[in-house]
N, CA, C and O atoms as a Tinker XYZ file with bonds, in Angstrom:
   336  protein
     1  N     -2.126000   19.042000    4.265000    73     2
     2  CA    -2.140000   17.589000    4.180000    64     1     3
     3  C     -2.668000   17.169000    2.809000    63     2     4     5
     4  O     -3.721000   17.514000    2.273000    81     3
     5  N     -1.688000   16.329000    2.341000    73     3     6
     6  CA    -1.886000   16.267000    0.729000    64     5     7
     7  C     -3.040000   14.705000    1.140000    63     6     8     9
     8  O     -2.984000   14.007000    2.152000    81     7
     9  N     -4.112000   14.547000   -0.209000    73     7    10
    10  CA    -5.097000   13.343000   -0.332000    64     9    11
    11  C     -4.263000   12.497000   -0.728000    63    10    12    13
    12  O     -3.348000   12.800000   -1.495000    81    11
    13  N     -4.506000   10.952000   -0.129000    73    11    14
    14  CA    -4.560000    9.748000   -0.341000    64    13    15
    15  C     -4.194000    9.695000   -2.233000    63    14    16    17
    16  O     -3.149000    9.155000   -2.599000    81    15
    17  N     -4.966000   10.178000   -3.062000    73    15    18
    18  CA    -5.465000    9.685000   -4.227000    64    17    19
    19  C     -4.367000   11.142000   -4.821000    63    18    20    21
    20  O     -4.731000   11.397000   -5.970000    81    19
    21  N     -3.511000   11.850000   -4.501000    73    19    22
    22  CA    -2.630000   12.199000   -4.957000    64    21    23
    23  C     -1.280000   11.982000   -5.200000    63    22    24    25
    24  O     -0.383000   12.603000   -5.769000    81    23
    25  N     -1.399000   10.787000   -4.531000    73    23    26
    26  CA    -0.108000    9.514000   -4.310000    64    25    27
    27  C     -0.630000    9.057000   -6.038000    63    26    28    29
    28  O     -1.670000    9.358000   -6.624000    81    27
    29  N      0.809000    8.051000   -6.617000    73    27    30
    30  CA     1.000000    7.283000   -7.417000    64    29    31
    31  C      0.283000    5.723000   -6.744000    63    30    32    33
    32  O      0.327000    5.311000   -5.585000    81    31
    33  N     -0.333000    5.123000   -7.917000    73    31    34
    34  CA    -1.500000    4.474000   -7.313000    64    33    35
    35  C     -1.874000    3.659000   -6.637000    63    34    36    37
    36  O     -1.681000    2.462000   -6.429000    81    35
    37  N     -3.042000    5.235000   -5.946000    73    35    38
    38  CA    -3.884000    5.591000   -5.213000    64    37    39
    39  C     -5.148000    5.876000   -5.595000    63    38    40    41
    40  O     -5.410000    7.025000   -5.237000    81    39
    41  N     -6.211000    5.277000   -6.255000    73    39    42
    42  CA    -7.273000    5.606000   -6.682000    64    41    43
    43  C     -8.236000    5.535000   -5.740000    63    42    44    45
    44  O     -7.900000    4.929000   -4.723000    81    43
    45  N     -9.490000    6.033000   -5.774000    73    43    46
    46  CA   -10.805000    6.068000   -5.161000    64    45    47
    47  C    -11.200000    4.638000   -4.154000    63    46    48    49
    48  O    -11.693000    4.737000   -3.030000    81    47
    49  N    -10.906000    3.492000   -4.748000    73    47    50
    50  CA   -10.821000    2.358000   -3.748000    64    49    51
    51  C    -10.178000    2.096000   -2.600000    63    50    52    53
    52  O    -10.540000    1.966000   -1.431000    81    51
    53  N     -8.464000    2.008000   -3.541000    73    51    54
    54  CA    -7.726000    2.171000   -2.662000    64    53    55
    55  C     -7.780000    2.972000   -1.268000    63    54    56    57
    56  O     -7.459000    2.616000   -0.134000    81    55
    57  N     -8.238000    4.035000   -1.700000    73    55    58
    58  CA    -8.071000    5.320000   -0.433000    64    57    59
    59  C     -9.306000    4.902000    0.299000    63    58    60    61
    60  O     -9.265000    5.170000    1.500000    81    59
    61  N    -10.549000    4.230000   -0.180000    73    59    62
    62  CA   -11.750000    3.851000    0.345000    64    61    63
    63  C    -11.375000    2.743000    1.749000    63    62    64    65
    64  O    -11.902000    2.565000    2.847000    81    63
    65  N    -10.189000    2.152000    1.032000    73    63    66
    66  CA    -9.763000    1.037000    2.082000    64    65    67
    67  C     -8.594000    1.735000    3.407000    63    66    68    69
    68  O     -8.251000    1.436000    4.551000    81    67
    69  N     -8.385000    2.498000    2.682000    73    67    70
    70  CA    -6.737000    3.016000    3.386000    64    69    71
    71  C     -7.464000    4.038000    5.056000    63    70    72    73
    72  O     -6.922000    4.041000    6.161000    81    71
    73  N     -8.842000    4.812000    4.647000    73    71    74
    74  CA    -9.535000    5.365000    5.442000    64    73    75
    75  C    -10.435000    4.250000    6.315000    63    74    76    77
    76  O    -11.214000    4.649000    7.180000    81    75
    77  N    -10.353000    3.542000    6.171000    73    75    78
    78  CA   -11.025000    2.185000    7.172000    64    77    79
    79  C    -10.055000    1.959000    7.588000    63    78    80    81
    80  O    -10.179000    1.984000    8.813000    81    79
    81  N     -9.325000    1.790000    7.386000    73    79    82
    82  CA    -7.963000    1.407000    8.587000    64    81    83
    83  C     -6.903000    2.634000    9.168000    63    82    84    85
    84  O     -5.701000    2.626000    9.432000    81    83
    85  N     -8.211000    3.930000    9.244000    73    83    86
    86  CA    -7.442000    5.269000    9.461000    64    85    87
    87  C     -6.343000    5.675000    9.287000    63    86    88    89
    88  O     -5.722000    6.164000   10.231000    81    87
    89  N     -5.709000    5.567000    7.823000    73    87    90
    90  CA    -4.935000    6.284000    7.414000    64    89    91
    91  C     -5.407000    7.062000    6.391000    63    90    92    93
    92  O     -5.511000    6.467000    5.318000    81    91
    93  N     -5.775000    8.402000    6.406000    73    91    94
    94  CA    -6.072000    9.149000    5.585000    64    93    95
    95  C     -5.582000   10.369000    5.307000    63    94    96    97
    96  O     -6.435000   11.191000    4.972000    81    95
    97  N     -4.345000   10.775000    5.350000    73    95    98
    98  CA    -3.612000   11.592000    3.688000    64    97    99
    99  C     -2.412000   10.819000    3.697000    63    98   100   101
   100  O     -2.168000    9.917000    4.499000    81    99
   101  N     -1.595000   11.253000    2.668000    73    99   102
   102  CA    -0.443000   11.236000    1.823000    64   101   103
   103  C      0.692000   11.024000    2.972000    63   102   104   105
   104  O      1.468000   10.071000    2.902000    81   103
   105  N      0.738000   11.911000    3.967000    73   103   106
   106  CA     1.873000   12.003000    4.817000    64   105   107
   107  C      1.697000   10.760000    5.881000    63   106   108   109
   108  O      2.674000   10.158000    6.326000    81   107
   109  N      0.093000   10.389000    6.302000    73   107   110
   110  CA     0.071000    8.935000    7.026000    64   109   111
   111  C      0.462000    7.958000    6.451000    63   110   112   113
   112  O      0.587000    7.034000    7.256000    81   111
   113  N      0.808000    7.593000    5.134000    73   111   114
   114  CA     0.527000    6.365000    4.281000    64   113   115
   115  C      2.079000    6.617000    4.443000    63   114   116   117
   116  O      2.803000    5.623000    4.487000    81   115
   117  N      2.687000    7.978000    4.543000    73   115   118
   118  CA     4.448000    7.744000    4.111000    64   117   119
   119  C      5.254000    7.155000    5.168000    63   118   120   121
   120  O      6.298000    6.512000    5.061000    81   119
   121  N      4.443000    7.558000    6.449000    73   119   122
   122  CA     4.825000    7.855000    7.553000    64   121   123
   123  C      4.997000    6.225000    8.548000    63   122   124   125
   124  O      5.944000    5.916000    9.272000    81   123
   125  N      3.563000    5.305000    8.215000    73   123   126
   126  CA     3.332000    4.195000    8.266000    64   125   127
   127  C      3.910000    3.345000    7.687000    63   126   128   129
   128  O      4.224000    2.255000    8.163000    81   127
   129  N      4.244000    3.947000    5.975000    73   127   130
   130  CA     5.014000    2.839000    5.350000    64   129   131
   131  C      4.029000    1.693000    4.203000    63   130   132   133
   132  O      2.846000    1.358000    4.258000    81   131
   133  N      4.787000    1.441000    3.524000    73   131   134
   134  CA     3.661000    0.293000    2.694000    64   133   135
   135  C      3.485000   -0.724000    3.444000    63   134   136   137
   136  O      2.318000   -1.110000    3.514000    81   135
   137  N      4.531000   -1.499000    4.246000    73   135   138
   138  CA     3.999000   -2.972000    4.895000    64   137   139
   139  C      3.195000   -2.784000    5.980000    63   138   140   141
   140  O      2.188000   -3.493000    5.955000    81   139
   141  N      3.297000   -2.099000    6.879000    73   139   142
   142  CA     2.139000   -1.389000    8.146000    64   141   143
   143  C      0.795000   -1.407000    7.726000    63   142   144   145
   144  O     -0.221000   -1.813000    8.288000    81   143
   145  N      1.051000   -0.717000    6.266000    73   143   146
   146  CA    -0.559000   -0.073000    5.616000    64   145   147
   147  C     -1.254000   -1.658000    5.194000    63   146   148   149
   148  O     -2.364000   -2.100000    5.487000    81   147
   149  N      0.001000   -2.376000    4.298000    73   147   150
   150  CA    -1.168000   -3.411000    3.958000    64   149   151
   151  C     -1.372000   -4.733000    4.970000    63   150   152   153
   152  O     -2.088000   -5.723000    4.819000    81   151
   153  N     -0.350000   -4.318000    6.201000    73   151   154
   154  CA    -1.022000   -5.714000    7.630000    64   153   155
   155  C     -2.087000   -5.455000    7.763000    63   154   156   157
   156  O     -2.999000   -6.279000    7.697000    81   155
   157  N     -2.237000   -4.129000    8.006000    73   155   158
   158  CA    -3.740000   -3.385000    8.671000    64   157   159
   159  C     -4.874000   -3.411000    7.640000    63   158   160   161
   160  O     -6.076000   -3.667000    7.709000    81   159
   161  N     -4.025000   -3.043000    6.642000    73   159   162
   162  CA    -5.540000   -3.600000    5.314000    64   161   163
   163  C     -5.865000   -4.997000    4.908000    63   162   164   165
   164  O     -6.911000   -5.157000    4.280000    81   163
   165  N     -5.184000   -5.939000    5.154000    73   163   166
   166  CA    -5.013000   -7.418000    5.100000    64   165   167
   167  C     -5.988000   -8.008000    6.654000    63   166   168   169
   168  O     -6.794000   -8.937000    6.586000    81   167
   169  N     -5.780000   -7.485000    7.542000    73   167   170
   170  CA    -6.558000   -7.893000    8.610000    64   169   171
   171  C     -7.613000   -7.321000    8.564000    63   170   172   173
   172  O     -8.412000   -7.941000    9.266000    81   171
   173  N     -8.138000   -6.310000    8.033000    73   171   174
   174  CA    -9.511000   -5.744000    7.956000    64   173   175
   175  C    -10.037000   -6.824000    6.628000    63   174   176   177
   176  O    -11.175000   -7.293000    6.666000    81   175
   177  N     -9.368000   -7.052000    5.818000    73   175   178
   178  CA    -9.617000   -7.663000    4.660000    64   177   179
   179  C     -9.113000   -8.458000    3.769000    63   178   180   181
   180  O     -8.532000   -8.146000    2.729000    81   179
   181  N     -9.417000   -9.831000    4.323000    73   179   182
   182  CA    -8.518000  -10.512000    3.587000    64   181   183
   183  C     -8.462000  -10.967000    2.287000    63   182   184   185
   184  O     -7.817000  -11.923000    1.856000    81   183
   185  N     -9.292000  -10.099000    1.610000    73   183   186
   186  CA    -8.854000  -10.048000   -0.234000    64   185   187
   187  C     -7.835000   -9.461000   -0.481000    63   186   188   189
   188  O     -7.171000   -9.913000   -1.414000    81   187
   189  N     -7.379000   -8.380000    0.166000    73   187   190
   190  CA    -5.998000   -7.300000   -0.086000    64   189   191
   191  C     -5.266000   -8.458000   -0.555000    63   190   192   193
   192  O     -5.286000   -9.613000   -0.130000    81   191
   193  N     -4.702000   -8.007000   -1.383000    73   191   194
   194  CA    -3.654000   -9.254000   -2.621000    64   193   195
   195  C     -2.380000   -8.882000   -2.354000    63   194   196   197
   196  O     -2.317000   -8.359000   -1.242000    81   195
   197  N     -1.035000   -8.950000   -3.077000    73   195   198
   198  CA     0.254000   -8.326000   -3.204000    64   197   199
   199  C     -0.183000   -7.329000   -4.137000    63   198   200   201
   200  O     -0.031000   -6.210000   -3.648000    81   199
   201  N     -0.492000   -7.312000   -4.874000    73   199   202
   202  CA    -0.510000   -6.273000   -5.792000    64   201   203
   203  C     -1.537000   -5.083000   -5.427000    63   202   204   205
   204  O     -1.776000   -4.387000   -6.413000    81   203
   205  N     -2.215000   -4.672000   -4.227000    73   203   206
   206  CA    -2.348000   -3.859000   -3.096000    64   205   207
   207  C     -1.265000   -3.737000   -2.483000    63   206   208   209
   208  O     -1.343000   -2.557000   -2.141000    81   207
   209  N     -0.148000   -4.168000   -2.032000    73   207   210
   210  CA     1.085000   -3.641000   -1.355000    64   209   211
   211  C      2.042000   -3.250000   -2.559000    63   210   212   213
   212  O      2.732000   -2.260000   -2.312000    81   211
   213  N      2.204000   -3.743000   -3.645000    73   211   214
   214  CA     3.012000   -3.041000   -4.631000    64   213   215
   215  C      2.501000   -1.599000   -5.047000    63   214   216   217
   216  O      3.298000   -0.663000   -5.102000    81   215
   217  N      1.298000   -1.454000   -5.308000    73   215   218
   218  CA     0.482000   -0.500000   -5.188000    64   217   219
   219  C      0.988000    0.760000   -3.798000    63   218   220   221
   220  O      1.695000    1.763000   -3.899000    81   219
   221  N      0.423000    0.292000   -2.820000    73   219   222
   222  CA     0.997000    0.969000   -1.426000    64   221   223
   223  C      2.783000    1.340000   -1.804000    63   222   224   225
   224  O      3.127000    2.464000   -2.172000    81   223
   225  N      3.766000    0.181000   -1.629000    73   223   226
   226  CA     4.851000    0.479000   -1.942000    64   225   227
   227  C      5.186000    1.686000   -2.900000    63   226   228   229
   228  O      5.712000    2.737000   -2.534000    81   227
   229  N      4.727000    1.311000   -4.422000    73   227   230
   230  CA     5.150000    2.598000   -5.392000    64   229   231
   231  C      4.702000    3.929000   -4.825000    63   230   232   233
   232  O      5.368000    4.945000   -5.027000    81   231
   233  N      3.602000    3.939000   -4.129000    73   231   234
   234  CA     2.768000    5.282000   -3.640000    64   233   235
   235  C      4.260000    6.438000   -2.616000    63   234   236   237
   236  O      4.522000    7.621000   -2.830000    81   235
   237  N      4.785000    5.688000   -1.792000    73   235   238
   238  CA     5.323000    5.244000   -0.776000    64   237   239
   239  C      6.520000    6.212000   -1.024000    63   238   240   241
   240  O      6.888000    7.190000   -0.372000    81   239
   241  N      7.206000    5.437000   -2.588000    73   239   242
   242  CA     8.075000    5.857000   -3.127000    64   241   243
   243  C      8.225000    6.351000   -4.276000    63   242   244   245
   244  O      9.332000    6.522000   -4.786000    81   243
   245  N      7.209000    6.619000   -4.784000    73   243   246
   246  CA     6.600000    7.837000   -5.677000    64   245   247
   247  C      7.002000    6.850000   -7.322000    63   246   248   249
   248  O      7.743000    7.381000   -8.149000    81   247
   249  N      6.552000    5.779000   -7.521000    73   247   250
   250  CA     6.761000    4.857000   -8.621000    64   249   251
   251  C      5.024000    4.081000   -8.964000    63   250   252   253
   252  O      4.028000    3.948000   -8.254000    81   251
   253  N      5.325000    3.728000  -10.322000    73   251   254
   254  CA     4.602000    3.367000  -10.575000    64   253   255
   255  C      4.624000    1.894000  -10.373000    63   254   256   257
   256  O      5.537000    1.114000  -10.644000    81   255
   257  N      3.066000    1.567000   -9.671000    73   255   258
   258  CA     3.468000   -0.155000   -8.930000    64   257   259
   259  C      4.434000   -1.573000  -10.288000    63   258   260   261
   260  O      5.112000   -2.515000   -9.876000    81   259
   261  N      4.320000   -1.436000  -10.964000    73   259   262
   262  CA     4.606000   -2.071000  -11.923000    64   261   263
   263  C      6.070000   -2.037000  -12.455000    63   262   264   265
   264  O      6.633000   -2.869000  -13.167000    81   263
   265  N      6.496000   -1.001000  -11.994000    73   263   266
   266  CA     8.269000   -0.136000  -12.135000    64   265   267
   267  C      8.721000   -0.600000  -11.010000    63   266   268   269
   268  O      9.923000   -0.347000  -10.926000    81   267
   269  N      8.218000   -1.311000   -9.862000    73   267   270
   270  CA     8.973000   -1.630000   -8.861000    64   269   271
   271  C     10.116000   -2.351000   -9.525000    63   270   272   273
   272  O      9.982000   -2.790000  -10.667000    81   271
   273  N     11.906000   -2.568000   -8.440000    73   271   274
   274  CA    12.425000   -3.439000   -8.962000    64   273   275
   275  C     12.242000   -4.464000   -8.477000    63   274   276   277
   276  O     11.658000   -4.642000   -7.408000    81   275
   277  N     12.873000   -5.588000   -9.423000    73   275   278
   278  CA    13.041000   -7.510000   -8.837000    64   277   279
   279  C     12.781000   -7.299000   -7.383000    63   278   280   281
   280  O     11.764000   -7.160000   -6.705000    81   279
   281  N     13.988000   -7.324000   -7.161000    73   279   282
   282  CA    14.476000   -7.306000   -5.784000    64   281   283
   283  C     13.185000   -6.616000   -4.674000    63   282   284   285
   284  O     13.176000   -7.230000   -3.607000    81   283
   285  N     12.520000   -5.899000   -4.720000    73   283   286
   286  CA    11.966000   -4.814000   -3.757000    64   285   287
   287  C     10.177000   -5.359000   -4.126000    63   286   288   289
   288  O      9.171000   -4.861000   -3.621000    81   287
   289  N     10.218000   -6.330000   -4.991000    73   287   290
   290  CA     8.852000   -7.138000   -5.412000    64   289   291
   291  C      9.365000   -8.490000   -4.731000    63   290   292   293
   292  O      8.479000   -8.862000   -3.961000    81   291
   293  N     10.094000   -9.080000   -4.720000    73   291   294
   294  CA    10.908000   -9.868000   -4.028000    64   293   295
   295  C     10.530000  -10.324000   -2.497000    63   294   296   297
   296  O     10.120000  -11.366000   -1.985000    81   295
   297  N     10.885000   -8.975000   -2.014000    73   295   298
   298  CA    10.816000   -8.658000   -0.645000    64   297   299
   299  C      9.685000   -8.293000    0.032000    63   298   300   301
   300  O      9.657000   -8.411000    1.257000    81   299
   301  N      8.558000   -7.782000   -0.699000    73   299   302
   302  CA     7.197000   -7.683000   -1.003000    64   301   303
   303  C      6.405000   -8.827000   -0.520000    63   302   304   305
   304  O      5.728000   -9.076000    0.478000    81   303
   305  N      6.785000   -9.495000   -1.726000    73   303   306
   306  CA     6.145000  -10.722000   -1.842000    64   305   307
   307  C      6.269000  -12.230000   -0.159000    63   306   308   309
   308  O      5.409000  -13.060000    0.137000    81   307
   309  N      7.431000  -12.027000    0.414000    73   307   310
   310  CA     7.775000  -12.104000    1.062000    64   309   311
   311  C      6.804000  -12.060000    2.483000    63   310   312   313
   312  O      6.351000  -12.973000    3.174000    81   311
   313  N      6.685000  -10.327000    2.606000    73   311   314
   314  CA     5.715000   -9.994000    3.368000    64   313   315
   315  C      4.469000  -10.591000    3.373000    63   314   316   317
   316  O      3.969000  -11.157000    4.345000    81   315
   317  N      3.870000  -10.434000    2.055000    73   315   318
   318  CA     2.538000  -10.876000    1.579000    64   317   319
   319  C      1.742000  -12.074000    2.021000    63   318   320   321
   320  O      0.684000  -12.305000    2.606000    81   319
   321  N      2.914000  -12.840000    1.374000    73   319   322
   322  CA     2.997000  -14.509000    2.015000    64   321   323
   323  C      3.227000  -14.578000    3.520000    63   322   324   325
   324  O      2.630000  -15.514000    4.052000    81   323
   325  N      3.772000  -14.000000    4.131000    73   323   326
   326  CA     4.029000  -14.354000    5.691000    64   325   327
   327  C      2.322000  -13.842000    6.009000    63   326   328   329
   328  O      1.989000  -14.701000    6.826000    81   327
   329  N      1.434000  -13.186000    5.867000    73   327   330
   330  CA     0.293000  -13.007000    6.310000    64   329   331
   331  C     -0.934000  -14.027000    5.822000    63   330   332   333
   332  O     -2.056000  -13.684000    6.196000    81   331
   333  N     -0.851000  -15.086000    5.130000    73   331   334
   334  CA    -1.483000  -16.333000    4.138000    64   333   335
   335  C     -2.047000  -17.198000    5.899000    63   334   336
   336  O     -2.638000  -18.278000    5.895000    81   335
């Protein structure tokens, strides 16, 4: 079972948060998905931003959050806002 923080980013926080809402390795976070990961991190905490699910997302799909495309930040964002 590969660590949390061996995902694309995934740093020490991140994974700090991702293990409070018991997902802790690489294969739970894939398995769950980015929007699952950040409902559950959004209801534990409602600072989690979009740019915690772009984050989650790139991890997800092995990109760097910032390389996401239009479209798939788009759809993101989407999510994000439906939890406001």
């Amino acid at each position: 079972m590969a660590e949390l923080t061996s995902l694309r980013n995934i740093g020490k926080e991140l994974e700090r948060k991702l293990k409070a809402v018991e997902i802790t390795t690489a294969e739970e976070l894939k398995a769950v998905g980015s929007k699952e990961a950040f409902v559950r991190l959004k209801l534990r905490d409602p600072q989690v931003c979009l740019v915690h699910l772009y984050a989650l997302e790139g991890a997800v799909t092995d990109r760097e959050y910032n390389q996401l495309p239009e479209d798939v930040k788009r759809e993101l964002k989407v999510v994000s806002d439906g939890l406001k």
